[in-house]
C-alpha positions as CSV (number, residue, x, y, z in Angstrom):
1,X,2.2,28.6,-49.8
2,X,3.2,26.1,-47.4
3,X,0.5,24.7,-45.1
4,X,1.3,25.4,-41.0
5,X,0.9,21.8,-39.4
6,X,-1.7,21.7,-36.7
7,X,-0.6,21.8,-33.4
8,X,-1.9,18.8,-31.2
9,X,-0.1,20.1,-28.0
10,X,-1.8,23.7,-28.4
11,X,-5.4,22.4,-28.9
12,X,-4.9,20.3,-26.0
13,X,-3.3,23.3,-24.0
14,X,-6.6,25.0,-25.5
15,X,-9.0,22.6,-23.9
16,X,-7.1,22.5,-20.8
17,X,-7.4,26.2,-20.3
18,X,-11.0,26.5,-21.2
19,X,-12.3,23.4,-18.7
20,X,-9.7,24.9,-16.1
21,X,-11.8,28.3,-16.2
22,X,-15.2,26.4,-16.6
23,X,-13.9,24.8,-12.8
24,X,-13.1,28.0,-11.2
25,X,-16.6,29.3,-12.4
26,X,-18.3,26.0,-11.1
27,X,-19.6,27.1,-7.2
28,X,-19.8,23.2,-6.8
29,X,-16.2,22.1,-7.9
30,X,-14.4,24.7,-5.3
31,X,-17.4,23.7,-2.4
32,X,-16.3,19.8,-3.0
33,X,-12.7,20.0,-4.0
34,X,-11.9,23.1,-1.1
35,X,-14.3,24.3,1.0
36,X,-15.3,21.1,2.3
37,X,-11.9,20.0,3.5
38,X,-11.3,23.2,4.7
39,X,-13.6,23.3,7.0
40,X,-13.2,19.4,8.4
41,X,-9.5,20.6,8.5
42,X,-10.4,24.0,10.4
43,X,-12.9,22.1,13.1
44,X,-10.7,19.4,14.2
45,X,-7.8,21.5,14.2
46,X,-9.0,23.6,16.9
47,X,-10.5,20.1,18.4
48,X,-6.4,19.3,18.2
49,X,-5.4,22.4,20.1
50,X,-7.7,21.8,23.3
51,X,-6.0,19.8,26.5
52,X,-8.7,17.4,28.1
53,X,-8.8,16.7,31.7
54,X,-8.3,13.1,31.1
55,X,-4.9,11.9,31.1
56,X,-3.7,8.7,28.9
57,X,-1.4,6.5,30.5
58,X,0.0,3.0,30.5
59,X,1.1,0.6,33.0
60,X,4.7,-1.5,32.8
61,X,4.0,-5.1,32.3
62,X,6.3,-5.5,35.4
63,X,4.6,-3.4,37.4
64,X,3.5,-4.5,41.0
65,X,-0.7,-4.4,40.6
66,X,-1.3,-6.0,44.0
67,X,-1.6,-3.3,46.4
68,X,-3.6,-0.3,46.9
69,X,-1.6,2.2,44.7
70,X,-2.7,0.6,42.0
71,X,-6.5,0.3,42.5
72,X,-6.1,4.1,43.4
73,X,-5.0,5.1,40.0
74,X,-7.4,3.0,38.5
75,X,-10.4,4.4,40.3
76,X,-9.6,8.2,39.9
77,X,-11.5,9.3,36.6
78,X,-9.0,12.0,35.8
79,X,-6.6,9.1,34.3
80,X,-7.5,6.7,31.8
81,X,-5.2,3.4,32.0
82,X,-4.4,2.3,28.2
83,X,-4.1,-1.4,28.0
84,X,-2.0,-2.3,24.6
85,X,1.1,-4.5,23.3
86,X,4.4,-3.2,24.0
87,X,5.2,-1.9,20.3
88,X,2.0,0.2,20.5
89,X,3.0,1.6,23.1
90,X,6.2,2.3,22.6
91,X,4.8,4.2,19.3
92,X,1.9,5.9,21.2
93,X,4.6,7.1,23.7
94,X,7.1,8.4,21.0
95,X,4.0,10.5,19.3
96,X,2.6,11.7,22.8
97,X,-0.7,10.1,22.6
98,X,0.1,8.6,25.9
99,X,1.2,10.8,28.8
100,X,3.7,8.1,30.4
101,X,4.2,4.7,31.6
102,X,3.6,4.4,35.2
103,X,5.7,1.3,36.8
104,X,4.5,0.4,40.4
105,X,8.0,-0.8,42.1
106,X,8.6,-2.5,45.5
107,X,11.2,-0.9,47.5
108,X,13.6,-2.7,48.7
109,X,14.8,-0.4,51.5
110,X,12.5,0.0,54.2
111,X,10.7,3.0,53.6
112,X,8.7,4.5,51.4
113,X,7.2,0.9,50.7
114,X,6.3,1.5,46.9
115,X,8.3,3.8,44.2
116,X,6.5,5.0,41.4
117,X,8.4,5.7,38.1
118,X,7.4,7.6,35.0
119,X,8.7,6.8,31.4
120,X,7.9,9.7,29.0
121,X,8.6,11.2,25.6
122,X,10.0,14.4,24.5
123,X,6.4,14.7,22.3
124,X,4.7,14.7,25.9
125,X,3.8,18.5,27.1
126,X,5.4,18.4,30.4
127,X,2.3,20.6,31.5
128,X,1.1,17.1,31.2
129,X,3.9,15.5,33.4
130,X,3.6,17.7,36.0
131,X,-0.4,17.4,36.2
132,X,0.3,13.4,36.3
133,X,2.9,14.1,38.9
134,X,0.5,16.3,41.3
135,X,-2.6,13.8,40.6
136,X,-0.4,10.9,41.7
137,X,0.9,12.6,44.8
138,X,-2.6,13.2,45.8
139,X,-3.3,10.1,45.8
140,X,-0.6,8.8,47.8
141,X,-1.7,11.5,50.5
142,X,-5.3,10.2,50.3
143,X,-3.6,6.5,50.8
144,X,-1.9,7.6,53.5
145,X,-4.4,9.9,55.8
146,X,-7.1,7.1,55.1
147,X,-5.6,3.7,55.6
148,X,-1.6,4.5,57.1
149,X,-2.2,7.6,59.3
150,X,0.8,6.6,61.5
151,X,3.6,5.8,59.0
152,X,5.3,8.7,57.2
153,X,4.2,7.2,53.1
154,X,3.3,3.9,51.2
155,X,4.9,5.9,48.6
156,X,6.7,7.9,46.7
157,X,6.9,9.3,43.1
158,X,10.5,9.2,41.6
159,X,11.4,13.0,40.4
160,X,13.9,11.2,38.1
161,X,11.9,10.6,34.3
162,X,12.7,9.0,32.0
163,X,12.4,10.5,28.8
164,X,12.6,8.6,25.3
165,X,13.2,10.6,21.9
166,X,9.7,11.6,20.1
167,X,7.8,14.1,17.5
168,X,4.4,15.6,18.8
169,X,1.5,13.0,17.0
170,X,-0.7,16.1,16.6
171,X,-4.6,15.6,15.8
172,X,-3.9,17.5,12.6
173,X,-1.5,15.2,11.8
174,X,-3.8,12.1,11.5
175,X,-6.9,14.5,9.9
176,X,-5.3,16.6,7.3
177,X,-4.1,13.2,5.4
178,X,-7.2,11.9,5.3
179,X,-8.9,15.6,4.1
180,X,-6.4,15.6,1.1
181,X,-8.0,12.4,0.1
182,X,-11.6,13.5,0.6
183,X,-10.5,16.2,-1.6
184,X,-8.5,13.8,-4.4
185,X,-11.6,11.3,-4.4
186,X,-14.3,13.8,-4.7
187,X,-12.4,15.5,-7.3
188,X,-11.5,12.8,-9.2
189,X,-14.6,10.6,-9.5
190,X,-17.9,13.4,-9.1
191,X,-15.7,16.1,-10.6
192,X,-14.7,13.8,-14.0
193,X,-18.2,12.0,-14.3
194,X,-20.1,15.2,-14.6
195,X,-17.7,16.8,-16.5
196,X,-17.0,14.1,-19.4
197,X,-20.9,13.4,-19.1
198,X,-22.2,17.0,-19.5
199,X,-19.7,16.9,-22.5
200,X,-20.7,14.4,-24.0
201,X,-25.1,15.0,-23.2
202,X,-23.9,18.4,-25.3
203,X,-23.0,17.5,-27.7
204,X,-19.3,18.8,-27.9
205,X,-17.3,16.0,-28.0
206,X,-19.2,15.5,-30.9
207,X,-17.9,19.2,-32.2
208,X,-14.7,18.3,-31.3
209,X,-15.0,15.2,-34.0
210,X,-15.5,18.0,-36.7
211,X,-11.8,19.7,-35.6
212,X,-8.6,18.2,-36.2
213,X,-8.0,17.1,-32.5
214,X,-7.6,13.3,-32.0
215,X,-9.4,11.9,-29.3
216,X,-6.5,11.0,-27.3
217,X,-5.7,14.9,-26.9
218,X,-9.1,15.9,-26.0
219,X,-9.1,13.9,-22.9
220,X,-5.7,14.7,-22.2
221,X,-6.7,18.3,-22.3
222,X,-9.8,17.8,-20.1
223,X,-7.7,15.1,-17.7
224,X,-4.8,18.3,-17.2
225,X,-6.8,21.2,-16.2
226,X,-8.6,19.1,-13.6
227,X,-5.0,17.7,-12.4
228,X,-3.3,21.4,-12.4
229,X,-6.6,22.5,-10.5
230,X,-6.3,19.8,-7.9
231,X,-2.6,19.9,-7.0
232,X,-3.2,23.5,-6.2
233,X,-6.0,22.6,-3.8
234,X,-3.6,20.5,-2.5
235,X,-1.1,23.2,-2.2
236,X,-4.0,25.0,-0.4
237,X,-4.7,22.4,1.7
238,X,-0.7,21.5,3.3
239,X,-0.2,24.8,3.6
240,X,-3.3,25.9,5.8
241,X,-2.5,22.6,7.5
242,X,1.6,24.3,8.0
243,X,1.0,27.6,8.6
244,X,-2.3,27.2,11.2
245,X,-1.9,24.3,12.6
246,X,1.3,22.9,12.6
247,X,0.9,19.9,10.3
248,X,4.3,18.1,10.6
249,X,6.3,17.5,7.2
250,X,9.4,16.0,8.5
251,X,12.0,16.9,5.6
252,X,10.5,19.8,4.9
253,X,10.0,20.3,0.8
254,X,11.1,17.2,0.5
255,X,8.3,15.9,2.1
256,X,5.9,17.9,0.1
257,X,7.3,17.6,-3.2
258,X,6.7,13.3,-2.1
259,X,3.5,14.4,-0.5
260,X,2.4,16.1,-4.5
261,X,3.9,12.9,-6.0
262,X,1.7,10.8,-4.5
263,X,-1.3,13.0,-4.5
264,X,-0.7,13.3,-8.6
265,X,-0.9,9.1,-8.8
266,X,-3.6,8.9,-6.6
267,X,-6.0,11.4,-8.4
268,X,-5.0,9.8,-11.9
269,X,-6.2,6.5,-10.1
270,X,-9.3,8.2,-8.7
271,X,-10.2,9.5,-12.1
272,X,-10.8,6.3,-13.3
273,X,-13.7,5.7,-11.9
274,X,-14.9,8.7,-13.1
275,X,-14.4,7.9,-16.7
276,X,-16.1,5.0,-15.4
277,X,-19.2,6.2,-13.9
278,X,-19.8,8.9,-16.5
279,X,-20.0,6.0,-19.0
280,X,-22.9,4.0,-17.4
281,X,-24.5,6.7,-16.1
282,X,-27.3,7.4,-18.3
283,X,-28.7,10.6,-17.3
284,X,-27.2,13.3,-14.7
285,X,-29.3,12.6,-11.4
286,X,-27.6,9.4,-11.6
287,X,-24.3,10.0,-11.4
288,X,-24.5,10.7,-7.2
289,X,-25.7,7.2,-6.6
290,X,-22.9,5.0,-9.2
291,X,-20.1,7.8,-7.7
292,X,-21.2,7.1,-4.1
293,X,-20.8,3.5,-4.4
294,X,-17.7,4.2,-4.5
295,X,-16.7,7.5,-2.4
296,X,-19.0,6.5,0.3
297,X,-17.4,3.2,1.5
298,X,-13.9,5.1,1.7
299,X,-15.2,8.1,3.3
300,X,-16.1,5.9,6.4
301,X,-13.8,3.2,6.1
302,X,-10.3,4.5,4.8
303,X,-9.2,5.9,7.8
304,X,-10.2,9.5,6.7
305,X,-12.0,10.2,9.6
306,X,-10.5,7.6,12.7
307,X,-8.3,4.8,12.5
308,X,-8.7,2.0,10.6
309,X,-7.9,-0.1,13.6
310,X,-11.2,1.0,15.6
311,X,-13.3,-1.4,12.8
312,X,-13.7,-5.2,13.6
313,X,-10.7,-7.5,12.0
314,X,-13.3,-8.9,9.2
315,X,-14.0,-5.4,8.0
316,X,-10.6,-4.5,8.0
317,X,-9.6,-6.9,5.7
318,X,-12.2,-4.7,3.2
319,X,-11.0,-1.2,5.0
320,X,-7.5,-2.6,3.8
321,X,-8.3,-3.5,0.2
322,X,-9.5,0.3,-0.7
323,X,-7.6,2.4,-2.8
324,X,-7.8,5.7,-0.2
325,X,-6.9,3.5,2.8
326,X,-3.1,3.2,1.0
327,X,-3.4,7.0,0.3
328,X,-3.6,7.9,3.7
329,X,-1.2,5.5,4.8
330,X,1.4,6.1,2.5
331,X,0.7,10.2,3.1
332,X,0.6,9.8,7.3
333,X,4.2,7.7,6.9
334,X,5.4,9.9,4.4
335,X,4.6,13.2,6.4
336,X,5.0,12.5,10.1
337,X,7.1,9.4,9.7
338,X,9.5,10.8,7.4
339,X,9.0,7.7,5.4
340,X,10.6,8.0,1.7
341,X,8.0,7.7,-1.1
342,X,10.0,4.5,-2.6
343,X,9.5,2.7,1.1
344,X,6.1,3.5,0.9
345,X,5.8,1.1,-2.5
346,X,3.2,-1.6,-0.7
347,X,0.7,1.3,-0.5
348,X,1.7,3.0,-3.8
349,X,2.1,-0.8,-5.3
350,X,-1.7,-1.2,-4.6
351,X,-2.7,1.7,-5.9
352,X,-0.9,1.6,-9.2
353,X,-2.9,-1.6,-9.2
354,X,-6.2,-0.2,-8.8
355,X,-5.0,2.3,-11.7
356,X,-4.4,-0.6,-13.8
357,X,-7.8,-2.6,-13.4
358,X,-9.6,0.9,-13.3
359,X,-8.6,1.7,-16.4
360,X,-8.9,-1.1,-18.1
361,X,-12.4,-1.9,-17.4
362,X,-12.9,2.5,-18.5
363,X,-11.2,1.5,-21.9
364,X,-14.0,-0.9,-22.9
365,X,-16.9,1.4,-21.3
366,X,-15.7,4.6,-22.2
367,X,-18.4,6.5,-24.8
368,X,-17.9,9.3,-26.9
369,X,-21.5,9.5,-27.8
């Protein structure tokens, strides 16, 4: 009787379906991997969906800042004058996160003695417009009753806005990038290092020795189930993000099928280290501290949280050098920018790198025993 050839592909379909269940029994893995996300996502999207009193605004470069009109606005507490280069702004504008640019002109008829002209975006509730309309009318008639009581106006605000094209820069829309890495890094480094090391402190890698798996299909086994698990968090994760709060995927599927691409790559990178840190940890209570060496830093200074930009230009340099900062990048241009996921290579180039040195320094400390 002819002898059935063992199936490598099956046991490793085997493995993966045990350690997938193993995960969804794990109250830890679904706390760190969705809850936690979930619930970042869930506070500062309803953070997102509140209007302050404060409005953000910028001032033309040409603008005429020597007169009273300008002091005014720059006194009243209920506008907040942003003070940036002219690309930024022009960005900031097209996303909404400015309300206009005010321009202070000097008439050159007679009367009123100042116009005041608004440049907006299409992203800018014109809720907003209006407020910034009425607050700088007031301030006109305050100009007027206290300093000109006898002429008719110093000013005047143009009805006439100009409007340039732009896409709503909701909050959600810098946050939920930066969740979906929280989520990818967690996974990827605590979720593989106690995995691989409680396998290996138990003794069944050393079982699997005695079966006619190789090696190479036993960790391909393990490595799938926690991949398949954490694209569907990430699944999870988008679509509370579309559905509740209006997280912006400009192309649609297309966006999310690039969106998954790079999630894939990035968790494969993010494993790594936790082949790494299960290696050279030698027992279990230290696997927080080696992990967190590395989570830590790019929790705080990836961008997950606020802009990269807000850190002083030495630390960016480092800020710039971690693998999640590129994550979040390459995700934000991807999903708001409608950036293609081949333009996006300088982020996705650097991670690929990471991959590369990651893995080769987990080849020679890898341990089966």
């Amino acid at each position: 009787m002819m002898q059935t050839k063992y199936s490598q592909f099956k046991a490793m379909l085997a493995i993966s379906k045990a350690s997938f269940r193993s995960m969804l029994r794990s109250p830890s893995t679904v706390i760190f991997s969705i809850v936690f996300p979930l619930v970042f996502i869930l506070v500062f999207g309803f953070i997102g969906g509140s209007n302050g009193i404060t409005l953000d605004v910028a001032l033309n470069k040409n603008a005429d800042t020597s007169n009273v009109i300008y002091s005014s606005i720059k006194d009243i507490g209920s506008i907040h004058i942003v003070q940036e280069d002219s690309l930024l702004l022009k960005e900031d504008l097209e996303k909404g996160n400015i309300t206009a640019i005010i321009n202070i002109v000097k008439n050159t008829f007679e009367n009123p003695e100042y116009i005041i002209e608004l440049k907006s975006s299409e992203a800018v509730n014109p809720q907003n417009i209006q407020v910034l309309q009425s607050i700088l009318k007031n301030i006109i008639s305050n100009i007027n009753a206290e300093k000109y009581p006898q002429a008719e106006t110093i000013a005047a605000v143009s009805n006439t806005i100009e409007k340039i094209p732009g896409r709503e820069y909701r909050r959600i829309d810098f946050i939920l990038p930066g969740q979906l890495g929280f989520s990818l890094l967690s996974a990827g480094v605590f979720g593989v290092a106690f995995s691989f090391f409680n396998l290996r402190q138990q003794l069944i890698l050393k079982r699997f020795f005695a079966t006619p798996v190789r090696r190479t299909f036993i960790v391909l086994g393990e490595t799938l189930s926690r991949v398949v698990f954490q694209m569907m968090t990430a699944i999870i994760i988008i679509g509370l993000g579309v559905f509740a709060f209006k997280f912006t995927l400009v192309k649609g599927f297309i966006t999310f099928m690039e969106i998954m691409l790079l999630s894939f790559i990035s968790l494969v990178v993010f494993m790594g280290f936790g082949f790494i840190v299960s290696s050279v940890a030698k027992n279990e209570s230290t696997i927080p501290p080696f992990a967190n060496m590395f989570t830590l830093p790019q929790f705080l200074l990836a961008g997950t949280f606020f802009p990269v930009t807000v850190f002083p230009k030495w630390l960016q340099v480092f800020c710039n050098i971690l693998p999640l900062t590129h994550f979040n990048n390459a995700m934000r241009n991807i999903s708001f920018e409608g950036a293609s996921f081949i333009s996006c290579w300088p982020d996705i180039g650097v991670l690929l790198l990471w991959g590369v040195l990651i893995y080769a320094a987990a080849v020679k400390v890898f341990r089966w025993e």
